[in-house]
TIVO-476645 format. One record per residue (C-alpha): residue number from 1; residue in one letter; y, x, z. Coordinates in steps of 0.1 Angstrom, whole numbers. Layout:
N
i->NUM, aa->A, v->Y, u->X, w->Z;
...
//
This chain:
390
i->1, aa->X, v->603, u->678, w->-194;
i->2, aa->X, v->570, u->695, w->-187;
i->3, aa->X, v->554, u->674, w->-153;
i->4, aa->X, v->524, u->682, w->-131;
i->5, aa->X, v->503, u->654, w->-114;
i->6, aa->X, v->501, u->651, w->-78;
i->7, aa->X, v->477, u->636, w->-58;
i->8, aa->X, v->490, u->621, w->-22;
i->9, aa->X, v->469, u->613, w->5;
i->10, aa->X, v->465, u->582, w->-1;
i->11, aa->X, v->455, u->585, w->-34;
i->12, aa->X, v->481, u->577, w->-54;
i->13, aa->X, v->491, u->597, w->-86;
i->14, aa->X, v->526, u->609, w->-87;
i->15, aa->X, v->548, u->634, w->-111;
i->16, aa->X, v->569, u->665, w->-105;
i->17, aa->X, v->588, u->684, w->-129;
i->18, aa->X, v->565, u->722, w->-138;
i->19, aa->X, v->588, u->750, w->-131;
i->20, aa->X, v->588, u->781, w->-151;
i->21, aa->X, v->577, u->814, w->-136;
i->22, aa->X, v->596, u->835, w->-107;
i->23, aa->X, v->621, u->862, w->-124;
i->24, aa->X, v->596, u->891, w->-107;
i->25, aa->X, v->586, u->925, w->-126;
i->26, aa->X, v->565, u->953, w->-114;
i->27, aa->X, v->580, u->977, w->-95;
i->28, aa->X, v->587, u->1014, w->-110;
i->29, aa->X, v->579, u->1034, w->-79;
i->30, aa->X, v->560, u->1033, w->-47;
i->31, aa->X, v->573, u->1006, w->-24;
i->32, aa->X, v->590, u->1023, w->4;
i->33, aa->X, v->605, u->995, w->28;
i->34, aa->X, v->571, u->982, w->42;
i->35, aa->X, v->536, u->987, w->39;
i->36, aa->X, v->516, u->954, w->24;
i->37, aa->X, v->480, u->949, w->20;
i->38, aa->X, v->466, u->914, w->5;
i->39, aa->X, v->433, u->906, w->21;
i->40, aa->X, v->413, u->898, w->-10;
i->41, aa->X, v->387, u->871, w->-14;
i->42, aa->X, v->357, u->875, w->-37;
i->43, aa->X, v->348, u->857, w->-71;
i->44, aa->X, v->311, u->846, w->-70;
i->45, aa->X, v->292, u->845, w->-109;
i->46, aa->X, v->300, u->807, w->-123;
i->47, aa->X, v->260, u->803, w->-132;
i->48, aa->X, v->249, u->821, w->-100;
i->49, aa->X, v->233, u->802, w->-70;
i->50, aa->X, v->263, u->805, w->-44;
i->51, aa->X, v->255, u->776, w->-23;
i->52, aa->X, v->253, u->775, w->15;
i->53, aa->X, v->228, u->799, w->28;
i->54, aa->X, v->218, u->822, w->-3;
i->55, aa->X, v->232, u->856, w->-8;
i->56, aa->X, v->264, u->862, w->-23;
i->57, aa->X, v->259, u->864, w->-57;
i->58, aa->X, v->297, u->877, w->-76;
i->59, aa->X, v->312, u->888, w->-105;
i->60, aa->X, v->321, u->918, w->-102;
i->61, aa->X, v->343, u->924, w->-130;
i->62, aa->X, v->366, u->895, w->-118;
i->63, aa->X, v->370, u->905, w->-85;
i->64, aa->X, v->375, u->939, w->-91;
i->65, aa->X, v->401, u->929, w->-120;
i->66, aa->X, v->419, u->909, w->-87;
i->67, aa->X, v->420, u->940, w->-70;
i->68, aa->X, v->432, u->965, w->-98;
i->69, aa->X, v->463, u->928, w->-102;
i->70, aa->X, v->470, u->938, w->-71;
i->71, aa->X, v->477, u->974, w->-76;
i->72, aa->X, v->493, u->970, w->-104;
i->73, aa->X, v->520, u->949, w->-81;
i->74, aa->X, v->526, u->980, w->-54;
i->75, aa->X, v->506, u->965, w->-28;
i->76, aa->X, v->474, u->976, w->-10;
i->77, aa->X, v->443, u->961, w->-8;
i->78, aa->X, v->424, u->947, w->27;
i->79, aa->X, v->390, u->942, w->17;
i->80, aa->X, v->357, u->929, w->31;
i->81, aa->X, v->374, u->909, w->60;
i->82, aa->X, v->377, u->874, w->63;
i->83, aa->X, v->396, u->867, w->36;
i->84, aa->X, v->368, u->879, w->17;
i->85, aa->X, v->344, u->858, w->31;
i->86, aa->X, v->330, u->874, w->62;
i->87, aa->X, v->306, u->856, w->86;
i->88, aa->X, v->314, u->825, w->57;
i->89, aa->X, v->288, u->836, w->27;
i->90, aa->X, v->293, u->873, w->24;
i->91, aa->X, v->260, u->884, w->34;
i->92, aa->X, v->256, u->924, w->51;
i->93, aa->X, v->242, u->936, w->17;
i->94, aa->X, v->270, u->922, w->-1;
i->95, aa->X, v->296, u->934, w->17;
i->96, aa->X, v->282, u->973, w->20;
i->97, aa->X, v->287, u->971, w->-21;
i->98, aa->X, v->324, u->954, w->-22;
i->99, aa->X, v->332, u->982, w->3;
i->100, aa->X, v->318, u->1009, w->-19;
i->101, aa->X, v->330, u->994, w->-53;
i->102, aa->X, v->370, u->981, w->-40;
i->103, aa->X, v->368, u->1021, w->-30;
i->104, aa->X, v->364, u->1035, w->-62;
i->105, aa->X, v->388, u->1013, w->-77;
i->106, aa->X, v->416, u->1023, w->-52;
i->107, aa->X, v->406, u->1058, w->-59;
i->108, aa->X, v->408, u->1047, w->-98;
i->109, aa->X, v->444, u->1030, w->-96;
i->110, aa->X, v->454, u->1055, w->-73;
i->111, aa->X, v->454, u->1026, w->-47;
i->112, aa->X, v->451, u->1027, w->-8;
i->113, aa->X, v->425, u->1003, w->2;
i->114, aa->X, v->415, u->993, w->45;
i->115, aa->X, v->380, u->975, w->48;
i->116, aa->X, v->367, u->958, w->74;
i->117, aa->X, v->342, u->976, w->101;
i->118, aa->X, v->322, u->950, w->126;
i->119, aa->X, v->291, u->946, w->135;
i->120, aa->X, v->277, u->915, w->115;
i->121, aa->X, v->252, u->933, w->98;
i->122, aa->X, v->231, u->928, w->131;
i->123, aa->X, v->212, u->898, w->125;
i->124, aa->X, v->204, u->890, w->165;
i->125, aa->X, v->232, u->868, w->176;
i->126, aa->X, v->235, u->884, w->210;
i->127, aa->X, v->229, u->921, w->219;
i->128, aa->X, v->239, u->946, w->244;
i->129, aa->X, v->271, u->969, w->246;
i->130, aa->X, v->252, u->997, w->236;
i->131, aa->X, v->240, u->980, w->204;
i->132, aa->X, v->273, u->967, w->200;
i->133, aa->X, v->287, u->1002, w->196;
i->134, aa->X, v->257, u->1015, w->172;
i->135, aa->X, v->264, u->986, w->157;
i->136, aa->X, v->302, u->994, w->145;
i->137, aa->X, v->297, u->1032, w->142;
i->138, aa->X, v->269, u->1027, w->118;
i->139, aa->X, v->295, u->1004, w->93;
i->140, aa->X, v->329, u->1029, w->104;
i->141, aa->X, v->304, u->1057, w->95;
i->142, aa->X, v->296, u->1040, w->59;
i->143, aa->X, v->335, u->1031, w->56;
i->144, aa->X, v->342, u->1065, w->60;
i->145, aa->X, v->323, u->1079, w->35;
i->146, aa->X, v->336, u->1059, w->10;
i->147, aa->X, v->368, u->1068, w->19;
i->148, aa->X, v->387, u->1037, w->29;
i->149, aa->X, v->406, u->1036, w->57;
i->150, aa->X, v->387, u->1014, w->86;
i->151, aa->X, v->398, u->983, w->100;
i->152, aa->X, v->378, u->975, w->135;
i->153, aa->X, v->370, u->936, w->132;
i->154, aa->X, v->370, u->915, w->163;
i->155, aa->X, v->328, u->914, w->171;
i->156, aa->X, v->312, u->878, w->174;
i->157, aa->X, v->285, u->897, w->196;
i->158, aa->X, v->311, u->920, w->214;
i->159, aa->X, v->327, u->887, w->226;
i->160, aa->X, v->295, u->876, w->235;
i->161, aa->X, v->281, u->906, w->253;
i->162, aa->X, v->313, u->914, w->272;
i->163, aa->X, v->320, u->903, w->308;
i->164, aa->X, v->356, u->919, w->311;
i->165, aa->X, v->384, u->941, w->300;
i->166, aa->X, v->368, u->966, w->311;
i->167, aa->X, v->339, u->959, w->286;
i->168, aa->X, v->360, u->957, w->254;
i->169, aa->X, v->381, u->994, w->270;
i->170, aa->X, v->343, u->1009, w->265;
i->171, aa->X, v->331, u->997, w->231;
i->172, aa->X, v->368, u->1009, w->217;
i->173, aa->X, v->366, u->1042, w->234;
i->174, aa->X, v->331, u->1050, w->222;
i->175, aa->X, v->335, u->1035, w->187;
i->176, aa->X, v->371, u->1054, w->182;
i->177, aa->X, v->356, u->1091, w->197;
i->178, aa->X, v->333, u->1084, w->164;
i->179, aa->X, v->365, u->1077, w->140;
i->180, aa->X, v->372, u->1108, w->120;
i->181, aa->X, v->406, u->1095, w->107;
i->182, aa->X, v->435, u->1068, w->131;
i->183, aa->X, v->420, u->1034, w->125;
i->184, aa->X, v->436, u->1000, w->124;
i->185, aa->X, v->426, u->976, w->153;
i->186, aa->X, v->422, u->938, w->145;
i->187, aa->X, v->433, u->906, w->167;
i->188, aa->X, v->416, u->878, w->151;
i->189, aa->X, v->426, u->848, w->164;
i->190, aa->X, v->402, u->811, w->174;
i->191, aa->X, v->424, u->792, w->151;
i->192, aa->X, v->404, u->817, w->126;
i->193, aa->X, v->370, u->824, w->143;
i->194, aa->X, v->366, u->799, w->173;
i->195, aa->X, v->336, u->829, w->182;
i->196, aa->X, v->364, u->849, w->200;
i->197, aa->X, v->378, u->828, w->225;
i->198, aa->X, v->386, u->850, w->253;
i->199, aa->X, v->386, u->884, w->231;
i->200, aa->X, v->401, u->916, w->250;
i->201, aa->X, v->386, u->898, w->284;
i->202, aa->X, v->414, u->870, w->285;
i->203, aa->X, v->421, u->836, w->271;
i->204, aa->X, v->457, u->836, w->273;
i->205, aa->X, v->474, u->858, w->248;
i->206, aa->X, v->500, u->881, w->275;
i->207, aa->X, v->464, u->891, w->299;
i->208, aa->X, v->445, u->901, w->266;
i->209, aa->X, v->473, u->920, w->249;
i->210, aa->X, v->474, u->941, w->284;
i->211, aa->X, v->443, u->952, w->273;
i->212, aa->X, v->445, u->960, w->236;
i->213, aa->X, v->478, u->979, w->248;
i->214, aa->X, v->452, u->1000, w->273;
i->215, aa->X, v->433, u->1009, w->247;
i->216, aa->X, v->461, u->1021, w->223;
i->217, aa->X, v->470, u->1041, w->255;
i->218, aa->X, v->441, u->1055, w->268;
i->219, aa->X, v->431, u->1066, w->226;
i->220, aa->X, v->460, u->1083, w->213;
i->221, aa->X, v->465, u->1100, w->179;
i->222, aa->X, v->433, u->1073, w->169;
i->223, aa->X, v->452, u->1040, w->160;
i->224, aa->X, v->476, u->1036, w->128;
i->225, aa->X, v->480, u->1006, w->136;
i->226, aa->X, v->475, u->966, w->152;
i->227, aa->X, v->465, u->939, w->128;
i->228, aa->X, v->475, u->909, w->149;
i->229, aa->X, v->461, u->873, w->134;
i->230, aa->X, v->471, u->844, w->163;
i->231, aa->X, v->495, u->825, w->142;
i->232, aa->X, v->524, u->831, w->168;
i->233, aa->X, v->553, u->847, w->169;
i->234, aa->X, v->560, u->851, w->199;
i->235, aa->X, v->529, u->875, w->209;
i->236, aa->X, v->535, u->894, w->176;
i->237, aa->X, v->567, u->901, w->187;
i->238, aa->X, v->560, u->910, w->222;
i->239, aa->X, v->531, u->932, w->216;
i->240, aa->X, v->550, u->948, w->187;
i->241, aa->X, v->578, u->959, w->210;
i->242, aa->X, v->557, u->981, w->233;
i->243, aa->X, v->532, u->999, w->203;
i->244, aa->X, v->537, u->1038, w->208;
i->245, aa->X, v->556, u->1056, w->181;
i->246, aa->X, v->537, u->1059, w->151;
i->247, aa->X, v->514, u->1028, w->156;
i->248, aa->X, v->524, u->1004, w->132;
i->249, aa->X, v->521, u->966, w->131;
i->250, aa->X, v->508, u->948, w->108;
i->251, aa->X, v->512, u->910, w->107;
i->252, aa->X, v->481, u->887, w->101;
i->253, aa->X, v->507, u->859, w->108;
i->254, aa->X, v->505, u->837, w->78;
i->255, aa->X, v->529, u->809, w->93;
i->256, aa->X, v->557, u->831, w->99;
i->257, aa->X, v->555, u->864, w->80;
i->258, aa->X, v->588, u->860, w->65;
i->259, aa->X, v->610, u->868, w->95;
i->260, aa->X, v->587, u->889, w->110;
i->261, aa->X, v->581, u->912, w->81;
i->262, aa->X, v->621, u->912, w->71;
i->263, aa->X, v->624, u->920, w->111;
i->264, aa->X, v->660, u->939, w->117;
i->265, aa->X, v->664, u->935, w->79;
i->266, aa->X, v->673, u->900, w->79;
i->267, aa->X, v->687, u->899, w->118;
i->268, aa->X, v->657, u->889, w->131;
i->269, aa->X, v->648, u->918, w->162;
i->270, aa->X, v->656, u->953, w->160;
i->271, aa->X, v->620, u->961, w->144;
i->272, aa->X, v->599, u->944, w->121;
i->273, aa->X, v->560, u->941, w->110;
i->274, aa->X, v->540, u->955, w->78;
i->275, aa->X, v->518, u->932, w->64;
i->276, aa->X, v->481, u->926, w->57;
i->277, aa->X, v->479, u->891, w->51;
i->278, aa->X, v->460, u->870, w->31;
i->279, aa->X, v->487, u->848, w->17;
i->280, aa->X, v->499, u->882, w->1;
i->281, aa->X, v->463, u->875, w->-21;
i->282, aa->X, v->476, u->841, w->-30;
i->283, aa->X, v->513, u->850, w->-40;
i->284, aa->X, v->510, u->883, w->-45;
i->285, aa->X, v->537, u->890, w->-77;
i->286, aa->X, v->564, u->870, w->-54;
i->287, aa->X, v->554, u->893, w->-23;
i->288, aa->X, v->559, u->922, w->-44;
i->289, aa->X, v->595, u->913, w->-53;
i->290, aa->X, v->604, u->903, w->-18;
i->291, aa->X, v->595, u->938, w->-9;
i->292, aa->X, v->613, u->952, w->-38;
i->293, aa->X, v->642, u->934, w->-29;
i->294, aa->X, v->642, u->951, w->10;
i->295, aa->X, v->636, u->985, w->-10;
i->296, aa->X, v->669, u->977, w->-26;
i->297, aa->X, v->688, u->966, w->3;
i->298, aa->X, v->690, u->933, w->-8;
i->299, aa->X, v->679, u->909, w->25;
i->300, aa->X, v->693, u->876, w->5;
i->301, aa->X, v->669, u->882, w->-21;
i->302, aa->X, v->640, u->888, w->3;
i->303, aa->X, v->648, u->855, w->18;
i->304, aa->X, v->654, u->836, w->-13;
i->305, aa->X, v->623, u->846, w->-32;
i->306, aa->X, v->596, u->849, w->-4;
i->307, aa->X, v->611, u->824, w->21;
i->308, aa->X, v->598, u->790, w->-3;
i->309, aa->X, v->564, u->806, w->-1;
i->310, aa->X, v->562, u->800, w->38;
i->311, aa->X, v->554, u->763, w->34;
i->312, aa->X, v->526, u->772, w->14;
i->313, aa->X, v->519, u->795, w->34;
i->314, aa->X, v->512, u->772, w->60;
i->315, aa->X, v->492, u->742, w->38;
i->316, aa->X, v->466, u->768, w->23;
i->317, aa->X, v->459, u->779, w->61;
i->318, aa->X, v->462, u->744, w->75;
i->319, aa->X, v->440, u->733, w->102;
i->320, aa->X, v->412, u->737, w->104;
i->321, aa->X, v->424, u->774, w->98;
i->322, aa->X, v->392, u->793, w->83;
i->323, aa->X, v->390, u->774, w->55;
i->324, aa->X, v->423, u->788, w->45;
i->325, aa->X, v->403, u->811, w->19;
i->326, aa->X, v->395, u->781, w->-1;
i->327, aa->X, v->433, u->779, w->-11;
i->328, aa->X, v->431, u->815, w->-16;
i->329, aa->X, v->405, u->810, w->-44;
i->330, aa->X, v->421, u->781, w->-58;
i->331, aa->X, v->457, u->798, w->-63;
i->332, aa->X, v->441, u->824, w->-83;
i->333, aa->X, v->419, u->802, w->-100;
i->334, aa->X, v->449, u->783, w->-112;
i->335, aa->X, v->467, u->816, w->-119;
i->336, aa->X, v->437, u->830, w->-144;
i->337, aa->X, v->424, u->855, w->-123;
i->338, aa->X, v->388, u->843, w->-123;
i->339, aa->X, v->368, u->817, w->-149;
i->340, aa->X, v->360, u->786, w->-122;
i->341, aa->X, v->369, u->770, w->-91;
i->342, aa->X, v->339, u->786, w->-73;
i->343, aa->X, v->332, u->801, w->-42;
i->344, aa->X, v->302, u->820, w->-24;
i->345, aa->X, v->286, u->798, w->0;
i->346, aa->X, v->297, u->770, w->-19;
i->347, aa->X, v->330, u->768, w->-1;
i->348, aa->X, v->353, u->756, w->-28;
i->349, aa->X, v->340, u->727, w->-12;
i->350, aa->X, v->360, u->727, w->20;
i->351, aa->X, v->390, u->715, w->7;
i->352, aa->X, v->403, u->679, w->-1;
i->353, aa->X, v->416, u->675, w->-34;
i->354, aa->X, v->452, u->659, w->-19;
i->355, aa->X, v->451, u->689, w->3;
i->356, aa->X, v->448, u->714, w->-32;
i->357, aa->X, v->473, u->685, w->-45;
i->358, aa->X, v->497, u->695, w->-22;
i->359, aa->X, v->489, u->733, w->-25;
i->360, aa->X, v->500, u->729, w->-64;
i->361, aa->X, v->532, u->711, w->-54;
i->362, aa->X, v->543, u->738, w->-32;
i->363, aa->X, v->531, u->773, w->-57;
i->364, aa->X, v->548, u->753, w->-80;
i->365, aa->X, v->582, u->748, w->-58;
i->366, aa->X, v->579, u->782, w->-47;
i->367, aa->X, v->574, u->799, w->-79;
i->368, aa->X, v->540, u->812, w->-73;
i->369, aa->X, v->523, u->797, w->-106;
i->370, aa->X, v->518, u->832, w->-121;
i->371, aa->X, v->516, u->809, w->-155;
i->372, aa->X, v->524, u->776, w->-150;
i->373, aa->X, v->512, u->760, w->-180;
i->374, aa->X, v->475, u->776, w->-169;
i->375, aa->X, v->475, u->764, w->-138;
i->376, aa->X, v->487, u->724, w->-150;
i->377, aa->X, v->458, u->726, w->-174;
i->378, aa->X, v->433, u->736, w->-150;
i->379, aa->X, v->450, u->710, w->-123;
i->380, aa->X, v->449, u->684, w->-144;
i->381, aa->X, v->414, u->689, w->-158;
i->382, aa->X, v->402, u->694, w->-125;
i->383, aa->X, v->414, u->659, w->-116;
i->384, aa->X, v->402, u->645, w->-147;
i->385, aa->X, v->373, u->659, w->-139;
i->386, aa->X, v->372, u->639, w->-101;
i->387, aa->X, v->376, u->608, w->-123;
i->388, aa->X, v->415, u->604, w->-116;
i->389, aa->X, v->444, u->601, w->-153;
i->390, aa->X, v->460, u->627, w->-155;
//
């Protein structure tokens, strides 16, 4: 029997047995039962000098390869947002060429890409609401032309510059009268960026959903959809239930997308989410099947094959939450998509290595070792490597 090492807390070396691969396969035809977008991270150059505070320096061909892998599965691709490093080592110039080259790979594959539209590119932590709106029509303007479909970031600086609702209801309204095309509106939640506490005017999630759900109202025919990211259920749900027809919801719930995305399929509500999620990056062959496995009518199969990945889920975006990316860069460091542990910024860093331990335990329980002998020979050098028998 085949065994990976583990490393607990405490430092003690343990064994598990090394499963074989998830019985997944690329689908045939479009997925039809949900739309899915992984929020992709970004591989940095292994010799480059990605340490805290220079500009992102990456390797192209790697993460563009991740993006065509992801294609290849029936998902979409979320780009230049968090997951890839926004506000955490991808630097304005950086970011303006991801969004230009992760385009004309979607257009290549024949892919549908979203990318990320803020205002980060502003260098002056706090400016007014007028800037603020330049600010985001300048990147929507440069998203549009390379015709991906926008995602409106929460703003750092809009949080900062607003003293209400009624402050966020005017930088929406002015930056979606510039939209040429519906857009997707983002709910980025403190446990990801502690910079927007009190987004949309409130601190408590029912009083700032009010608001987003004004300005859905007062903009129709300009929102495809509501990427909510707050790590709860509950305001998913409840927010979810009262989108007009035609506004989609896309869950940034990465603790509990599997009921909410299997919704009415699986008995949970008489609706249910689309997805644009980060996990989907990390496990994306075994999100693919789940979906597949809706498509087919098969809601035991959904459960069975993406319910294990939950608990994984939840350790690669364990508190504190916006390191969650270094998981996301591990998992596909361990599954061959890119050369070396490494991350702009130098945030391969930010994990422990019993946290990663534990990260290895559950891919490997959940079947989301793409190829499991890879992944125990990079583990177990990496812990040779750290000093530790393996």
């Amino acid at each position: 029997m085949t065994t990976l090492r583990l490393l607990s807390a405490a430092g003690v070396l343990g064994e598990t047995a090394l499963n074989e691969t998830g019985a997944v396969s690329r689908p045939t035809s479009p997925l039809r039962s949900r739309v899915a977008y992984a929020a992709a991270h970004v591989v940095p150059r292994v010799h480059a000098d990605n340490t805290p505070g220079r500009p992102a320096d990456i390797d192209w061909d790697a993460t563009l390869a991740f993006r065509r892998n992801v294609y290849s599965w029936g998902l979409g691709v979320a780009d230049a947002m968090d997951t890839a490093q926004r506000n955490m080592g991808l630097d304005a110039a950086a970011t303006r060429e991801l969004i230009a080259r992760s385009a004309q790979v979607a257009r290549e594959e024949g892919g549908s890409v979203v990318v990320g539209v803020n205002t980060d590119h502003v260098e002056e932590a706090h400016i007014t609401l007028s800037e603020v709106i330049d600010a985001y029509r300048s990147q929507l303007q440069f998203a549009e032309e390379q015709g991906a479909g926008p995602v409106l970031m929460a703003s750092r600086h809009l949080a900062r510059a607003a003293e209400g609702p009624e402050d966020y209801r005017r930088v929406y309204r002015a930056v979606l009268e510039s939209a040429t095309a519906p857009v997707v509106l983002h709910w980025l939640g403190t446990a990801f960026d502690p910079e927007l506490s009190g987004y949309f005017g409130a601190e408590d999630w029912p009083a700032a959903a009010e608001v987003l759900l004004d300005i859905i109202a007062e903009n129709p025919g300009r929102i495809a959809g509501v990427k909510m990211s707050l790590l709860d259920a509950e305001s998913e749900i409840s927010v979810r239930a009262r989108l007009p027809e035609g506004v989609r919801m896309f869950t940034g719930d990465d603790f509990n997308y599997v009921s909410l995305i299997g919704g009415d399929d699986i008995g949970q509500g008489d609706a249910h989410s689309d997805a644009l999620l980060g996990a989907f990056a990390a496990i994306t062959p075994v999100a693919s099947a789940a979906i597949q496995a809706l498509d087919a009518g098969d809601a035991a199969a959904y459960l069975r094959i993406l319910g294990p990945t939950e608990e994984l889920s939840r350790q690669v975006f364990a508190a504190p939450t916006f390191y969650y990316k270094t998981g996301v860069a591990f998992l596909a460091w361990l599954n061959g998509h890119q050369p070396a542990f490494q991350m702009v910024g130098g945030l391969h860093s930010a994990r422990s290595l019993p946290h990663l331990s534990r990260i290895v335990e559950l891919a490997n329980a959940s079947l989301a070792l793409e190829h499991p002998e890879l992944a125990r020979e990079r583990w177990h050098g990496m812990l040779r490597l750290n000093g530790l028998d393996a």
